[in-house]
C-alpha positions in Angstrom: 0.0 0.0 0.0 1.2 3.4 -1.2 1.3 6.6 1.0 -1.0 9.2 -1.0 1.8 11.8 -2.3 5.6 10.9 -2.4 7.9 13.5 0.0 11.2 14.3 -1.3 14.0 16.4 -0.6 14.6 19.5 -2.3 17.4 19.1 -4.0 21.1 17.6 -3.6 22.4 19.6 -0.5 19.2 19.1 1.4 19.8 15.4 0.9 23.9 15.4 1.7 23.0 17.3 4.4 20.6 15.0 5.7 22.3 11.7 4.9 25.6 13.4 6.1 23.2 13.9 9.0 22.3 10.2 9.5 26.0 9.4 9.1 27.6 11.6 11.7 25.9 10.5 15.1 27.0 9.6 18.3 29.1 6.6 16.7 31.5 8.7 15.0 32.4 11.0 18.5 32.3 8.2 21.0 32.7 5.2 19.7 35.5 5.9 16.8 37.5 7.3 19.2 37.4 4.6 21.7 38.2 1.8 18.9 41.0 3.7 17.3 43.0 4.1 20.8 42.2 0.8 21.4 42.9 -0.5 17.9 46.6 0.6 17.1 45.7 4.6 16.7 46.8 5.3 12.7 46.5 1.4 12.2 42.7 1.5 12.9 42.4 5.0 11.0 44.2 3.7 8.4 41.5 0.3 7.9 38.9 2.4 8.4 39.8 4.9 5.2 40.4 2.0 3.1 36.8 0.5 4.3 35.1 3.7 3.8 36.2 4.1 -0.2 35.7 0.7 -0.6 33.3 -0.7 1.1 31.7 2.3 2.3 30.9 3.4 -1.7 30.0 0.2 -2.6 27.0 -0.3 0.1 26.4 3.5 0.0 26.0 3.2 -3.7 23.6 0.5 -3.5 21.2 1.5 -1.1 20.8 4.8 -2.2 20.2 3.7 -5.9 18.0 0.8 -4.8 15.9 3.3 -3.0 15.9 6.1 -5.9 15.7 3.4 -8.6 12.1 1.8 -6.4 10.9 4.7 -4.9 10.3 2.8 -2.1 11.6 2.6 1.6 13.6 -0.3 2.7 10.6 -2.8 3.8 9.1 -2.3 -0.2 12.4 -1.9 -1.7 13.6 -5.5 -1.9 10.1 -7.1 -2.9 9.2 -4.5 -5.3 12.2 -6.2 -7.8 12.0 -9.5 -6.6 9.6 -10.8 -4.1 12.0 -14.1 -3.7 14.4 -11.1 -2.0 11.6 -9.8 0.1 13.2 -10.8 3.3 16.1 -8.5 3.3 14.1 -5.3 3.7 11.9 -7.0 6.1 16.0 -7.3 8.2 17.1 -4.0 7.3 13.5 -3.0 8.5 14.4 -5.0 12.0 17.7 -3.4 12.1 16.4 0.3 13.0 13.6 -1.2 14.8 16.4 -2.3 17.4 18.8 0.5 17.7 15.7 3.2 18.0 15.3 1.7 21.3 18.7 2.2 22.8 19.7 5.3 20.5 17.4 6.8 22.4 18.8 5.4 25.7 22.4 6.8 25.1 20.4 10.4 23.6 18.8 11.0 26.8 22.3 10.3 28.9 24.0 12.8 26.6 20.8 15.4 27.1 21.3 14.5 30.9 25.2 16.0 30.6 24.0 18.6 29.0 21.6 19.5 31.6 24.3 19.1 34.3 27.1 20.9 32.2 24.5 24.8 31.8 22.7 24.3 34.9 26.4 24.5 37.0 26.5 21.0 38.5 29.6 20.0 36.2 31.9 18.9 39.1 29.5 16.2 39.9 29.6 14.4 36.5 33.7 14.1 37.4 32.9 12.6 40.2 33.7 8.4 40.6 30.4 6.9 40.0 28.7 9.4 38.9 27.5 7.4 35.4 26.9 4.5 37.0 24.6 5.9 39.7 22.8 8.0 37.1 21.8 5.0 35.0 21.5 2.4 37.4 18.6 4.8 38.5 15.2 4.2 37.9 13.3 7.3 37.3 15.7 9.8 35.3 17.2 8.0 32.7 13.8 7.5 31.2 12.8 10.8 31.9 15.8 11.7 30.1 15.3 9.5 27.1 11.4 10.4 26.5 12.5 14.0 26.1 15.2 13.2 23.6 12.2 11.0 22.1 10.3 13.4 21.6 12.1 16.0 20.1 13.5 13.0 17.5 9.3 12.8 16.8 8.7 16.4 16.2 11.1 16.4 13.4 9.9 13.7 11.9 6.5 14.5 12.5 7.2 17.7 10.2 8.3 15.8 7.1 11.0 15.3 4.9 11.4 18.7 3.9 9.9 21.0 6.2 11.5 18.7 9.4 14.3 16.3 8.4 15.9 18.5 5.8 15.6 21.9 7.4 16.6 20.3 10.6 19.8 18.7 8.9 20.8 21.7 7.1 20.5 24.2 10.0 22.3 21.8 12.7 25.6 20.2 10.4 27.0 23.3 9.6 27.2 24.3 13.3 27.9 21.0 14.7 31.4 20.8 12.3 32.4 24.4 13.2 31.8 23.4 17.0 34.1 20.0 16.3 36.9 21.8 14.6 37.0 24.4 17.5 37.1 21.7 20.0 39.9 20.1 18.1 41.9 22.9 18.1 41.8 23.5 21.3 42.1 20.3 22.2 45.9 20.2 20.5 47.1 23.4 22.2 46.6 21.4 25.8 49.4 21.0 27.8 49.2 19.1 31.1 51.9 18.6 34.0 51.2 16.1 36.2 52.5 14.9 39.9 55.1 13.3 38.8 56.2 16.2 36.6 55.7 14.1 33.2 54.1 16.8 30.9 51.9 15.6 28.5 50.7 17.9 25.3 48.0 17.5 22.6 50.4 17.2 20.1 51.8 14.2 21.3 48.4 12.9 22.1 48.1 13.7 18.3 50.8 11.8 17.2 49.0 8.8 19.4 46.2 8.8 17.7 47.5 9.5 14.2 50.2 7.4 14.4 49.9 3.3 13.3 50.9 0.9 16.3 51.7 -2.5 14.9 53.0 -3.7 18.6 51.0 -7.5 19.1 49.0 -7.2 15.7 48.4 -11.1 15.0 46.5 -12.6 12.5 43.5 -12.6 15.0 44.3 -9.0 16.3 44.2 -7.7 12.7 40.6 -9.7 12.2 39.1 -8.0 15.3 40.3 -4.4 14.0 38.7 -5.1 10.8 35.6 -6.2 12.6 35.7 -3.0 14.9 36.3 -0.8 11.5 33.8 -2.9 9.5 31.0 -2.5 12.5 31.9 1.2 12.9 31.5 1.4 9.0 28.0 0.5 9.3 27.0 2.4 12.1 29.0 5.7 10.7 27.4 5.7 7.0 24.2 4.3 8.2 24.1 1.6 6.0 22.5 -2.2 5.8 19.7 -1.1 8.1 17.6 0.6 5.7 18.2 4.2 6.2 20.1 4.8 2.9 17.2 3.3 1.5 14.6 5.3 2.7 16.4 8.4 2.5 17.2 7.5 -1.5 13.7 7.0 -2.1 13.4 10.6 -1.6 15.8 11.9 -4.2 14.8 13.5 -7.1 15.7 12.0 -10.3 18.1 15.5 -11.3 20.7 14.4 -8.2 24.3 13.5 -9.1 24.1 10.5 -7.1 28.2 10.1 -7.4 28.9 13.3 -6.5 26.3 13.2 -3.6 27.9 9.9 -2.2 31.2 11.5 -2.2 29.9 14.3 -0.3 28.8 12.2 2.0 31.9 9.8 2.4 34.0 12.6 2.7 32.0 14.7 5.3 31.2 11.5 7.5 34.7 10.6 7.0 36.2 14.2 8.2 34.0 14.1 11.1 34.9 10.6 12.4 38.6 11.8 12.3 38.2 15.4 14.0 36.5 13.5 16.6 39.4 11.2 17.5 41.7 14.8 17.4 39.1 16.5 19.9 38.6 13.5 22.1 42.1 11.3 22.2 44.6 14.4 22.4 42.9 16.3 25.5 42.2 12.8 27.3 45.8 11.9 26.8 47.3 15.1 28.3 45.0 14.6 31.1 44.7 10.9 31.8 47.5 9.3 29.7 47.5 5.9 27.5 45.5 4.6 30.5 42.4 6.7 30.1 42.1 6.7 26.1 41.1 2.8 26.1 38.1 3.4 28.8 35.9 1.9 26.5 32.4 3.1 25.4 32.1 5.3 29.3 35.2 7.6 27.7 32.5 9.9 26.8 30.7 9.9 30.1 33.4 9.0 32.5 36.9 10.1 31.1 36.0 13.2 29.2 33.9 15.2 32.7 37.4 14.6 34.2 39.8 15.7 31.6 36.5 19.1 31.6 37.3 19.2 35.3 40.9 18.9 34.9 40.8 22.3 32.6 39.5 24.6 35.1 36.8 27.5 34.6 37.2 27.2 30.7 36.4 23.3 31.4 33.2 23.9 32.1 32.8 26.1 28.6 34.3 23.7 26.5 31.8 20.4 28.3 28.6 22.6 27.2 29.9 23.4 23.8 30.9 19.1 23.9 27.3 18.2 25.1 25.6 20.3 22.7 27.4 18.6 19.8 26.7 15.1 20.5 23.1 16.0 21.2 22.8 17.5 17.7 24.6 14.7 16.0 22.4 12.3 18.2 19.7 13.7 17.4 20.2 13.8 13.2 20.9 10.2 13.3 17.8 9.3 15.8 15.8 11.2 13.7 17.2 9.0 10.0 16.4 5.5 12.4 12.8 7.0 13.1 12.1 8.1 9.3 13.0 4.3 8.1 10.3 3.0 10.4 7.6 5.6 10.3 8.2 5.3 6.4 8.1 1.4 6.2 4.4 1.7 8.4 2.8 4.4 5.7 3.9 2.2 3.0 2.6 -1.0 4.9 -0.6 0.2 6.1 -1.3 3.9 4.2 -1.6 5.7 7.4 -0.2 9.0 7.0 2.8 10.6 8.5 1.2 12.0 11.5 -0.6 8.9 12.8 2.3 6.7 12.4 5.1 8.9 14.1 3.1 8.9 16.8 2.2 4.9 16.9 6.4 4.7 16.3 7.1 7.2 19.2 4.8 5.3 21.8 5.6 1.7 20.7 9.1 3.3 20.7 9.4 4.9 24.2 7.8 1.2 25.7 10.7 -0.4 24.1 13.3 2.1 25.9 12.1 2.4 28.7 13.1 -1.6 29.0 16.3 -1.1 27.8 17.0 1.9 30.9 15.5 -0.5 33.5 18.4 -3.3 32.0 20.7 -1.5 34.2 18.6 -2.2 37.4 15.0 -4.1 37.2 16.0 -6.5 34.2 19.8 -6.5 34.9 21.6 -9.4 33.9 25.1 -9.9 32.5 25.6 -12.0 29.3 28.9 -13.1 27.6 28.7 -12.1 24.1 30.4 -15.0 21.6 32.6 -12.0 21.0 33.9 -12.7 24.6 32.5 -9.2 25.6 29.9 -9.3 28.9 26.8 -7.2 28.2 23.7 -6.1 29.3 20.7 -5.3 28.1 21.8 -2.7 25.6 24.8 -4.6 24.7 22.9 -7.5 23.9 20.6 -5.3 21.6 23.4 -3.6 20.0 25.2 -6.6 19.9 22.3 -8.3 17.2 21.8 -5.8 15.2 24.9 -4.4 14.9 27.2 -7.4 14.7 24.3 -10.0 13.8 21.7 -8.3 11.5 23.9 -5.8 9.7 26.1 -8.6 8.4 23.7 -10.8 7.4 21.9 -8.1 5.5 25.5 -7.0 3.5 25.9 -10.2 2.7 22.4 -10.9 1.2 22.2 -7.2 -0.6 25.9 -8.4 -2.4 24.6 -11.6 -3.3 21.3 -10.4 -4.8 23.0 -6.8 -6.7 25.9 -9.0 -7.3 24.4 -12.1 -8.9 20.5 -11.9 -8.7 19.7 -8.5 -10.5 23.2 -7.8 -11.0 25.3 -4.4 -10.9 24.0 -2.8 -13.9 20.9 -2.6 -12.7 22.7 0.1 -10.1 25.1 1.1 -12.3 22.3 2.3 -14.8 20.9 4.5 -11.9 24.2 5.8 -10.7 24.6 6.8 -14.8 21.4 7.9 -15.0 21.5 11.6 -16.7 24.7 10.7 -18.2 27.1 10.8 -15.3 30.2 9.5 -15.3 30.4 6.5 -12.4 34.0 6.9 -11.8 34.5 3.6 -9.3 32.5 1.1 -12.1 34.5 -1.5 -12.2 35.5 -1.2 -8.5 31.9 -1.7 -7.6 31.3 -4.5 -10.2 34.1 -6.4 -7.9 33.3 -5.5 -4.6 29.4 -5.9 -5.2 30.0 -9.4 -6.4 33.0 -10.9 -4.5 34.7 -8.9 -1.9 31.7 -7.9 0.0 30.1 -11.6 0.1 33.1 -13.4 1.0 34.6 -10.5 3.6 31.6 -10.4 5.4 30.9 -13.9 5.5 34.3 -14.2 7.1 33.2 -11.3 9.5 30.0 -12.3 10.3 31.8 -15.7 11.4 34.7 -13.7 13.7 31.4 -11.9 15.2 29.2 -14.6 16.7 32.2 -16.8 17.2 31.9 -19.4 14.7 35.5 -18.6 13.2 37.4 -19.6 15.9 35.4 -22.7 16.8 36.2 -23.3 13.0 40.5 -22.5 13.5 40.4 -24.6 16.5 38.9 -27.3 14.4 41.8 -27.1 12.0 44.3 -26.5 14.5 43.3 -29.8 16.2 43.1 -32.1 12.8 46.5 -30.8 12.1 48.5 -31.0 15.4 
């Protein structure tokens, strides 16, 4: 069932803006930072470029043209060419269904910050077990995440071009000015500390930027490619749909190359001005010690290295807190549009009535995800050897479960079912030149089947069960 009129985005900057929008979220400034400390620095930085023309292009390229080429969001998409295939965009509908419910989680912790950081009650998020207390509570951190909820909802509530796109193109600009002005600043740190060992943000820097090959085994280099390949889909939003959906709404004039490689390159710059604003001022502050802190450094590490700055501390937090809201928000708000866009097309319902029924159903879902840290908690071991938690486990599936399986399935069906030129003729449509052709051709057909697979097995475990398997026969 078809929605009654077809929304679109005005033209190709509303649409960079917005997909650049999607892209640059909270994965890019906490979770890129974290991996690439703890993933050799330059070495991680440098698998992750290689991933992002690559691999990045190639699924880019495909789910945008799949959704320009149907003019359908990611639940229609599949079916609508072959309804053998349907199943993929009833995963890559699943996918965002998932992560809406602890996006919004990790949203209302940053908004929380936020809160803390203007309302002069900074000193208490340094404070040890400060995080922990706050969402290990049972009232706030839902408080926190309906808010964040329902600000997502208004702007998709709006539409695509009087909310998402007007949304996108007012926040990105700012949010990159505010990233570069943190990075700077965040290189001009110098820190001296009880033992007199100065650290400075240049060398912090040169961490970061620098490749560590020290341990990297066979098994270590698989891992870093998992950690790049995971933070690949989570940073370009695609194989969950979003691409998709967002394609669907571009007009048939748009340069889809030179759109894509907008949106590579602004994701991309992003992703690395991050690691400079976060990695340099931890290191002068904390050392080696407090880069690898894992997913908390955000909301452990970083209100200590804020504290450790003194009055302009303070300053530079709000200016922090602001950011990640914004880029949480523009990617909350991409996860949203896939689903309310897969219900109109389902059922016909317009926009209104089903951002709503999304928001509700929605805000049910979270609020079991903030009570996994207390009511429901529980700790799991991952077969990644990881112990989780509620969240974990959710991020867990459709990150490093779904995501794969769906890359794997959209390269064998582009690849060998409808094959390339059948994205190839959209990429071409008015005549452009599609500069990485042959590049795609390959990648579409055989590296991204075969790499994943091999991923998807390092993931849930299987791979080593496998290596042990050979290990034995042969010893």
């Amino acid at each position: 069932m078809e929605t009654k009129s077809k929304s679109s985005f005005t033209g190709s900057i509303g649409f960079v803006l917005a997909a650049a929008g999607s892209a640059v979220g909270v994965g890019n400034i906490w979770r890129f930072p974290y991996l690439a400390a703890r993933d050799g620095g330059g070495l991680f930085i440098l698998v992750y470029i290689v991933l992002v023309v690559t691999f990045g292009f190639t699924l880019l390229a495909t789910d945008i043209a799949i959704g320009r080429k149907t003019g359908k969001s990611a639940i229609d998409a599949f079916e609508s060419v072959n309804k053998k295939w349907s199943i993929v965009g009833k995963l890559a509908f699943i996918v965002p269904a998932i992560i809406i419910t602890y996006y919004t989680v990790i949203g209302g912790w940053i908004l929380k910050y936020f809160v803390d950081y203007i309302s002069g009650a900074a000193a208490q998020t340094a404070q040890d077990g400060y995080f922990t207390g706050f969402i290990t509570s049972q009232v706030s951190p839902i408080v926190y995440m309906l808010i964040f909820l329902a600000i997502t909802a208004f702007v998709v509530y709006a539409g695509v071009d009087k909310g998402i796109e007007r949304f996108s193109t007012i926040i990105m600009p700012g949010l990159i000015l505010m990233v570069i002005g943190i990075a700077v600043f965040s290189v001009t740190l110098s820190h001296t500390d009880a033992d007199g060992v100065t650290r400075t943000g240049m060398q912090g820097l040169a961490v970061y930027l620098i490749p560590d090959f020290t341990g990297v085994t066979f098994t270590k280099f698989l891992n870093i490619l998992l950690d790049a390949m995971n933070q690949l889909f989570f940073s370009l939003s695609v194989s969950m749909g979003i691409m998709i959906t967002y394609g669907s709404y571009v007009k048939k004039d748009v340069d889809l190359n030179k759109s894509i490689s907008q949106i590579e390159i602004f994701d991309t710059i992003v992703a690395l001005l991050a690691g400079a604003m976060i990695i340099p001022a931890v290191y002068v502050f904390m050392g080696k010690e407090g880069m690898t802190s894992g997913p908390s450094l955000m909301f452990i590490s970083l209100p200590k290295v804020f504290m450790s700055m003194g009055s302009i501390g303070t300053v530079v937090g709000v200016v922090f807190f602001v950011m990640v809201a914004f880029a949480a928000l523009t990617s909350c708000v991409s996860i949203m549009e896939t689903l309310v866009a897969g219900v109109m097309s389902k059922t016909g319902a317009d926009r209104k009535k089903v951002s709503l029924a999304i928001t509700v159903i929605a805000a049910a879902a979270s609020v079991v995800i903030c009570l996994g840290y207390n009511v429901f908690y529980f700790e799991l071991t991952l077969p990644n050897g990881a112990v989780a938690q509620l969240l974990d486990v959710a991020d867990y599936i459709s990150n490093s479960f779904l995501m794969p399986v769906i890359t794997i399935l959209t390269g064998i069906f582009i690849g060998w079912v409808v094959k390339p030129q059948w994205i190839i003729d959209e990429m071409q449509l008015n005549g452009e030149k599609f500069g990485r052709k042959n590049m795609y051709i390959v990648m579409i057909k055989y590296v991204v089947p075969v790499i994943m697979t091999v991923l998807f097995l390092q993931a849930t475990g299987i791979l080593n069960i496998i290596l042990n398997v050979i290990i034995n026969i042969i010893g």
